[in-house]
C-alpha positions in Angstrom: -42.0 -28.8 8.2 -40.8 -31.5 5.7 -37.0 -31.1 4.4 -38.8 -30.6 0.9 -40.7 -27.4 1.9 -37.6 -26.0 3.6 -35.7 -26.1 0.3 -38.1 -24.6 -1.6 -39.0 -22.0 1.4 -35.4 -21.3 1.5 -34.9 -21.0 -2.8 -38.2 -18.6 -2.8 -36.6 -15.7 -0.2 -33.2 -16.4 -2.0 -35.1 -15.3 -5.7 -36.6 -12.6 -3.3 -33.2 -11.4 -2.2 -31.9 -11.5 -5.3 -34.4 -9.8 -7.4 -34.2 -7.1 -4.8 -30.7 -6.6 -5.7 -29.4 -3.3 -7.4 -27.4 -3.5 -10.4 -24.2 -2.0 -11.4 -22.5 -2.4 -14.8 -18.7 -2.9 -15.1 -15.6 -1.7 -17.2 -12.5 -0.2 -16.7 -13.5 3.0 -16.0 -16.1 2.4 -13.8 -13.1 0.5 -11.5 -11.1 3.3 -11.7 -14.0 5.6 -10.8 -14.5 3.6 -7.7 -11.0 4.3 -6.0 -12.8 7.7 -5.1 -15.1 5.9 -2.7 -11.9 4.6 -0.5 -12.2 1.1 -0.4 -10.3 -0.7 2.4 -7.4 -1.3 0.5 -7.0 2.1 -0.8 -7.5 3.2 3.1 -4.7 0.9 4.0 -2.5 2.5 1.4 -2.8 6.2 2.6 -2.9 5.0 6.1 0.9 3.4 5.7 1.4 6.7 3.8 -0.1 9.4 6.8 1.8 7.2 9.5 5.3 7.6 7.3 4.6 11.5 7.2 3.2 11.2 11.1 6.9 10.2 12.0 8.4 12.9 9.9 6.3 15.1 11.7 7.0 14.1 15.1 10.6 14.3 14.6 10.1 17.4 13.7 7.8 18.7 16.5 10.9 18.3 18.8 12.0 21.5 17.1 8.9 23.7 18.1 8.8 26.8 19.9 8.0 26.0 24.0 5.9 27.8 26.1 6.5 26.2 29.7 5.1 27.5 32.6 5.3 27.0 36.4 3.8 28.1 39.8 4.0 26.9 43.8 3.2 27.8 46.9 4.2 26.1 50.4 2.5 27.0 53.5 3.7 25.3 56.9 3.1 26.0 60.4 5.8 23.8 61.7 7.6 24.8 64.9 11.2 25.9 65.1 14.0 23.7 66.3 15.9 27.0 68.0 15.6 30.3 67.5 18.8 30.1 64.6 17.2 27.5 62.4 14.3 29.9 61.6 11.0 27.9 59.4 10.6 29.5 56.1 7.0 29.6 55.1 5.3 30.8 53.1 6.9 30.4 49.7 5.9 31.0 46.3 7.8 30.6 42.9 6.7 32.1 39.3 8.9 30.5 36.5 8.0 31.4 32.4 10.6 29.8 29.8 10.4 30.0 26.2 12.7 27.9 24.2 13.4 26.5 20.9 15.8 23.5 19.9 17.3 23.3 16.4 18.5 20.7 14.6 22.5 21.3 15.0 21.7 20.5 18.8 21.5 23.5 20.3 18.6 24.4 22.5 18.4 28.5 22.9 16.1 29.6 26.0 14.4 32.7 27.8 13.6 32.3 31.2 11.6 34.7 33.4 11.0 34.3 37.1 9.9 35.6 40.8 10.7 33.9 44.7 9.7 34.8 47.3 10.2 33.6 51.1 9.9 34.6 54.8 11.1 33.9 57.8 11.8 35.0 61.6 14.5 37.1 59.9 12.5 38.5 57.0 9.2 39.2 55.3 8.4 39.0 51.8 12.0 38.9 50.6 11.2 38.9 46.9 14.1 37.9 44.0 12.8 38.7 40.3 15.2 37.8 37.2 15.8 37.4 33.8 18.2 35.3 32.0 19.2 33.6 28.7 19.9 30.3 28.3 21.9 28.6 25.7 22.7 24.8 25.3 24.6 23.1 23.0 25.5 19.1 22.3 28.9 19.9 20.9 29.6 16.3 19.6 27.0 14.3 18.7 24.6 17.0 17.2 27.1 20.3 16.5 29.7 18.5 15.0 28.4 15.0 14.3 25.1 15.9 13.2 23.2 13.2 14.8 19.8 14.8 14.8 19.7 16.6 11.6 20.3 13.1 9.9 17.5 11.4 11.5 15.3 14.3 10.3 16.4 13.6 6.8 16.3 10.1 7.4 12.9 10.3 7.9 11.8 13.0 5.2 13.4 10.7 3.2 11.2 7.6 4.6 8.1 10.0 4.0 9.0 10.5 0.4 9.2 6.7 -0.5 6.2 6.1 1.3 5.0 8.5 -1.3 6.1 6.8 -4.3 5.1 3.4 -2.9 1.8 4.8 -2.0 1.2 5.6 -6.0 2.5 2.6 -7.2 0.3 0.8 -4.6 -2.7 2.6 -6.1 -2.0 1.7 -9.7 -1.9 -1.8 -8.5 -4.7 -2.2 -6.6 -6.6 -0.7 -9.5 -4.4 -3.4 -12.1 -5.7 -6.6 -9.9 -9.1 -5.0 -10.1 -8.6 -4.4 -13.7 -7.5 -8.2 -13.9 -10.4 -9.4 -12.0 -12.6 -7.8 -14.6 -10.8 -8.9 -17.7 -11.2 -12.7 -15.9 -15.0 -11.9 -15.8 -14.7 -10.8 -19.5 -13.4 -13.8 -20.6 -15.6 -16.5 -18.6 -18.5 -14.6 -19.8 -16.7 -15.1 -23.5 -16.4 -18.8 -22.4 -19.7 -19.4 -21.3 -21.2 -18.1 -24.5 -18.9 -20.4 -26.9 -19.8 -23.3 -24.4 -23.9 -22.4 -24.3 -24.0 -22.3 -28.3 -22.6 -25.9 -28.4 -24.5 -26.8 -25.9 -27.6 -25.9 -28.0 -26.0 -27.8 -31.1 -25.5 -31.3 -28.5 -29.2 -30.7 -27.4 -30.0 -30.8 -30.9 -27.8 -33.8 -32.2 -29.4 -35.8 -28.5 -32.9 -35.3 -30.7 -32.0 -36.5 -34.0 -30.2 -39.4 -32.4 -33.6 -40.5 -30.8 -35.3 -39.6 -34.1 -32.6 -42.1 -35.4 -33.1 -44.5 -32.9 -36.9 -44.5 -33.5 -36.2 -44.8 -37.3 -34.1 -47.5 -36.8 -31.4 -46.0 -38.1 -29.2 -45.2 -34.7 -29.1 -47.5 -31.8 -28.8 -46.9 -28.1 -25.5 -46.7 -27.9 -25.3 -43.1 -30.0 -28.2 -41.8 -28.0 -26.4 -42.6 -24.8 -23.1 -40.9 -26.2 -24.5 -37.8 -27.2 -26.6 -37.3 -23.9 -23.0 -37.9 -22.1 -21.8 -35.2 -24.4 -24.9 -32.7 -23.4 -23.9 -33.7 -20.0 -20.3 -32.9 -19.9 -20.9 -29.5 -21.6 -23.6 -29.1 -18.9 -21.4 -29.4 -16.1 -18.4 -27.2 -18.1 -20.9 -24.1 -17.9 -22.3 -24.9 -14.5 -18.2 -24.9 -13.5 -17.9 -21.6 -15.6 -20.8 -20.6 -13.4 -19.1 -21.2 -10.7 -15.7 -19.5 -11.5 -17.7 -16.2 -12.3 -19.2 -16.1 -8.9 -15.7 -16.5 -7.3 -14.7 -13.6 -9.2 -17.6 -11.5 -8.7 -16.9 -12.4 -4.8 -13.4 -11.6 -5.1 -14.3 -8.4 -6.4 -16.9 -7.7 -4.1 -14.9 -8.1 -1.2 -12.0 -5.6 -2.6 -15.1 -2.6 -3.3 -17.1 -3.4 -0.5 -20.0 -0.4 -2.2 -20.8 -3.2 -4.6 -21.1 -5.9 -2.5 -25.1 -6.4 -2.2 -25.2 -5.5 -5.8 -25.5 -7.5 -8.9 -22.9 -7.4 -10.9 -23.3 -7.1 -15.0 -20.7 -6.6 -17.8 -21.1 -3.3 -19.6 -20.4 -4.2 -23.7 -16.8 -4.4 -24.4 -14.8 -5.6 -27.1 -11.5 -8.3 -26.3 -10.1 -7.7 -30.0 -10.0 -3.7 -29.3 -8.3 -4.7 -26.0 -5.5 -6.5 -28.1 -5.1 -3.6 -30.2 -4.4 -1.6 -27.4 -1.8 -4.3 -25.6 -0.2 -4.6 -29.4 0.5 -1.0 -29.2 1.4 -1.0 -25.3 4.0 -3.6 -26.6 5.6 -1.3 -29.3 6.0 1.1 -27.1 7.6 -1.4 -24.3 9.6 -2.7 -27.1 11.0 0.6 -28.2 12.4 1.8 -25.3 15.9 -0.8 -25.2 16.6 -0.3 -21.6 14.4 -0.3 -18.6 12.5 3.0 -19.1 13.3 4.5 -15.6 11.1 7.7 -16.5 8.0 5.5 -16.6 8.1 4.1 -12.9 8.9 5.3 -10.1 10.7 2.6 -8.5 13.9 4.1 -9.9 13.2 7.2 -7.2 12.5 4.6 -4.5 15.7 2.9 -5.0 17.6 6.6 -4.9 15.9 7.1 -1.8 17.0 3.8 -0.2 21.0 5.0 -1.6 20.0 8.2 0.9 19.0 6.2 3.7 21.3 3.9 4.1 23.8 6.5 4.0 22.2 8.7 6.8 21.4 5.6 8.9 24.7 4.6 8.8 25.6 8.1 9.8 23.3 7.6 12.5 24.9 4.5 13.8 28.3 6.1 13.4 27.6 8.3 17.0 26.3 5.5 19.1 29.8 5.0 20.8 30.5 8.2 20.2 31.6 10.6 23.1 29.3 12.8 24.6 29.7 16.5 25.3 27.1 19.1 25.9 27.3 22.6 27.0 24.8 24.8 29.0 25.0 28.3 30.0 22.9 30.9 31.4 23.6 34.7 31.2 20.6 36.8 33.5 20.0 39.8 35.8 18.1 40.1 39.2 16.8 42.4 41.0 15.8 42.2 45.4 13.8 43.6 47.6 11.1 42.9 50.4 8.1 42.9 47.9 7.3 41.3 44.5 6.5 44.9 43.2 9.6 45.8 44.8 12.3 43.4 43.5 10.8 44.0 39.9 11.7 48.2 40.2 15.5 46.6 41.1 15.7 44.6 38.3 14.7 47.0 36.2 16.6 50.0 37.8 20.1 48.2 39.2 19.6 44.5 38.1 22.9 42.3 39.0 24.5 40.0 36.6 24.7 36.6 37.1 26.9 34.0 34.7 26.5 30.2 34.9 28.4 27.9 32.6 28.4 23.7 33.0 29.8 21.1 30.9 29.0 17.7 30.6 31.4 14.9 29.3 30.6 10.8 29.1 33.2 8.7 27.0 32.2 4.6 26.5 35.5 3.1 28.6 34.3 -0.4 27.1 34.4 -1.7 23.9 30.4 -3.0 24.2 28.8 0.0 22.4 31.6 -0.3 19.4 30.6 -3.6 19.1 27.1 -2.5 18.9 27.6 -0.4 16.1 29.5 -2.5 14.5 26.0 -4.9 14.4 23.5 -2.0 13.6 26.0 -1.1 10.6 25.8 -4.6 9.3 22.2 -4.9 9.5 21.6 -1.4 8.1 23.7 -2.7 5.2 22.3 -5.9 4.7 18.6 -4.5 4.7 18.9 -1.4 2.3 20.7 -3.6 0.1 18.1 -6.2 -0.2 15.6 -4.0 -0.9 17.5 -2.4 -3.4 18.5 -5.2 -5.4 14.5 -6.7 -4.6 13.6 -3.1 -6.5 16.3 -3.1 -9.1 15.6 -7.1 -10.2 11.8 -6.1 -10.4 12.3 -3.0 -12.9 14.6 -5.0 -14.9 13.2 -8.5 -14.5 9.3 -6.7 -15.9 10.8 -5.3 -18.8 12.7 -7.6 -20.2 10.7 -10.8 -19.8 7.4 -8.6 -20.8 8.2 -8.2 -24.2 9.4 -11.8 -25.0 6.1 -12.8 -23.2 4.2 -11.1 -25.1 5.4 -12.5 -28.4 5.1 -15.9 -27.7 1.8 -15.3 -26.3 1.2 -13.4 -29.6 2.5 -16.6 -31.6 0.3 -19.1 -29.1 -3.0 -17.2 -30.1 -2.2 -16.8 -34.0 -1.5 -20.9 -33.8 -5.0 -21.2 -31.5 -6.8 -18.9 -34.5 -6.0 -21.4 -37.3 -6.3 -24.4 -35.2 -9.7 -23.0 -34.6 -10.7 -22.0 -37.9 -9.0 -25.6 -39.5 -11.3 -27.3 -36.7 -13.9 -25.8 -37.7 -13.8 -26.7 -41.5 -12.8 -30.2 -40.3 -16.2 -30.4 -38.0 -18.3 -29.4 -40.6 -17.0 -32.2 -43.0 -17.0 -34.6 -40.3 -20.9 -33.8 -39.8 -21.1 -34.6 -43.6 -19.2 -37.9 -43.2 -21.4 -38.5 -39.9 -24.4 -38.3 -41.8 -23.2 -40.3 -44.9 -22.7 -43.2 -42.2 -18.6 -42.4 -42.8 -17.6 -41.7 -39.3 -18.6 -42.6 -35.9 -20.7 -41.2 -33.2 -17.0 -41.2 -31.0 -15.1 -39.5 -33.9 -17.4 -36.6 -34.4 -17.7 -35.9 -30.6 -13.7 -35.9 -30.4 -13.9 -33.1 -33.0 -16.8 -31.2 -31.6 -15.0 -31.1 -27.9 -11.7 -30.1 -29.7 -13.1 -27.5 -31.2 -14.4 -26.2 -28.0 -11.6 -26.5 -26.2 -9.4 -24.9 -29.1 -12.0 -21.6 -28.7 -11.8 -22.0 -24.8 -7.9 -21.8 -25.1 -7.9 -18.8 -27.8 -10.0 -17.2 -24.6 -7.5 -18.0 -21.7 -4.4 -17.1 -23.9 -6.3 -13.3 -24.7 -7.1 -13.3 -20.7 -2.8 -14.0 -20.5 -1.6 -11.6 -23.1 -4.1 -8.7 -20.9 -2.9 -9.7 -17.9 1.1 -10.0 -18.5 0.4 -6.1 -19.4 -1.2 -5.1 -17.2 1.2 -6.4 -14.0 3.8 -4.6 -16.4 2.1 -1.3 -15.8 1.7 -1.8 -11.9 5.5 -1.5 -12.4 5.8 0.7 -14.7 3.0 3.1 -14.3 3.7 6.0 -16.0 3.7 4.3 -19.5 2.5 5.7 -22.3 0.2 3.6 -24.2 -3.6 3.1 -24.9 -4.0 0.2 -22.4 -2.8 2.7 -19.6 -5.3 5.4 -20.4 -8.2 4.4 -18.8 
């Protein structure tokens, strides 16, 4: 197979592929509409939002209601040293606890239980009992309250990850939004650019009708052709940039990726309305509107934490003191059935009480906490201030943006519209013999570009709004009701 059929093997199943593509049309609300479907990054968001509640959660489980249960039997046929060292065998133990931990650190049990053992001296002699069980860590969770801050600590956590995970929505559905207004305006582009295009075409023919009549010479010919060219390679470049975007925006909604992507109408100038009023509204409010985001409750929440992790690190050289006591009854005999009648009938009491106490001797874990408190510090206030420069950074710079991007496209309009007159007497001037073949394509390429910057400075004034509603998402204006 010659490289020549290859290539056109190769461009015939590409038109197949392609003509076999579905096609969906685009706008706002069909973006929006496709958050439903869980793209990957909306997955990632409520993942990093299940795994903040998932450690809330497990802190918590420590505070469930137990059920632990236990049973053995040992069997030996060993022989005896002497006839005073008797071997016990069988024996069997039955041991039932129910228990629950609270937060304040103390631990508050029921324990139910049988033995049972024989020997030379005995057969079957049976012990049943009953007994509550209290435990308490006096310093670290009674009085210090160790654990209860790590539980808020973490509900805490859990409720930024909250906020963050709405604010992480809104902006992953802004950069789509973005990526769609960028579509919007290459398609814009590539319609300005195509009509000229037609126009160069033309002017290339009535050169060479020129040329033939004598009237042009080979030089005009050659310059209007590297005009047609030039605007030739502009659109296959916008070409280009489109299918970047479309891939771009394929790869953030996967559904659409073996689709074809179309524009559904839309209108730019109804768009600017819209940001115009979006920017009265920014500029009325004269202080960062803290009721329109919520990264004001995110930085509340990072005042909490700090505070409880630094409570936290407060007990690490802390002393160490925990109390456990038991209160039961048991009951004896030379039967299981037996030993249960006694305890019920003429159970005895029995009292056990044991405290624990550790105290650091060394200086090592002060030191430690010393570190921890530093780097708790240090963290939660970088954060904050990160969060604080963002709310106050997005609204005071948006506004001024806005108005000299405002001022940039009102200059861009009459540069347009003066080009324009200017063109059209410069194609009178052309044909009178007035002006040059050079001259009148400098105007015809400025007036291009001056429409192609109109575009990108529309594409800027959408855009600087629209990152200033993944901040502040709550905002009440037309842009933000999609």
């Amino acid at each position: 197979m010659t490289p020549k059929s290859a290539i056109l093997i190769a461009c015939f199943l590409l038109s197949f592929v392609v003509k076999g593509q579905e096609t969906v049309f685009i706008d706002e609300a069909f973006l929006k509409e496709s958050l439903k479907s869980n793209p990957p990054s909306v997955d990632q968001l409520n993942a990093a939002l299940l795994g903040a509640q998932a450690q809330e959660k497990g802190i918590d489980d420590k505070f469930n209601t137990n059920l632990d249960a236990s049973a053995s039997y040992y069997k030996t046929d060993e022989k005896q040293f002497a006839t005073f060292i008797p071997v016990t065998s069988p024996l069997k133990n039955y041991d039932v606890r129910i228990s629950r931990r609270f937060t304040s650190g103390v631990t508050v049990g029921l324990r139910g239980f049988a033995d049972q053992f024989s020997n030379n001296f005995v057969q079957n002699a049976s012990t049943a009992g009953v007994s509550l069980q209290l435990g308490v860590n006096l310093w670290k969770d009674l009085f210090s309250k160790r654990t209860e801050s790590q539980m808020n600590q973490a509900s805490a956590y859990s409720q930024q990850a909250k906020w963050q995970n709405q604010i992480g929505l809104a902006s992953f559905n802004n950069t789509l939004r973005k990526i769609y207004w960028s579509i919007v305006a290459n398609e814009e582009a590539l319609k300005i650019s195509e009509g000229l295009l037609k126009s160069s075409i033309k002017q290339v023919s009535e050169a060479k009708r020129r040329k033939r009549n004598n009237i042009a010479d080979s030089g005009e010919v050659a310059r209007y052709q590297s005009q047609v060219s030039a605007k030739q390679a502009s659109i296959i470049s916008l070409k280009y940039e489109k299918a970047s975007l479309v891939k771009a925006l394929k790869e953030l909604l996967p559904d659409i990726a073996l689709s074809e992507v179309k524009l559904k109408p839309y209108n730019i100038d109804d768009t600017i309305t819209k940001v115009l009023a979006c920017t009265a509204t920014i500029a009325s409010e004269g202080q960062p509107p803290l009721k329109f985001t919520k990264y004001d409750e995110i930085v509340a929440l990072l005042d909490r934490q700090a505070k409880l992790e630094k409570k936290i690190n407060d007990t690490y050289d802390d002393i160490d003191i925990k109390l456990q006591t038991e209160y039961g009854l048991k009951g004896r005999a030379n039967s299981g059935s037996d030993s249960i009648d006694d305890l019920q009938e003429n159970g005895r009491k029995n009292v056990a009480v044991g405290l624990t106490l550790s105290i650091p001797l060394e200086s090592k874990k002060k030191t430690t906490r010393e570190i921890l408190n530093k780097a708790t510090k240090l963290k939660f206030r970088s954060q904050k201030q990160r969060e604080l420069a963002k709310i106050k950074a997005f609204h005071t710079q948006t506004v001024s943006q806005i108005a000299l991007l405002q001022e940039i496209i009102r200059n861009q309009k009459n540069n347009t519209k003066f080009l324009g007159i200017s063109l059209k007497t410069s194609k009178k001037k052309y044909n009178q013999a007035r002006l040059t073949v050079e001259q009148l394509v400098q105007e015809q390429d400025a007036y291009l570009n001056s429409n192609l910057d109109e575009i990108r400075t529309k594409l800027a004034v959408i855009n600087t709004i629209i990152d200033y509603l993944s901040v502040y998402t709550d905002t009440p204006c037309p842009l933000n009701n999609i």
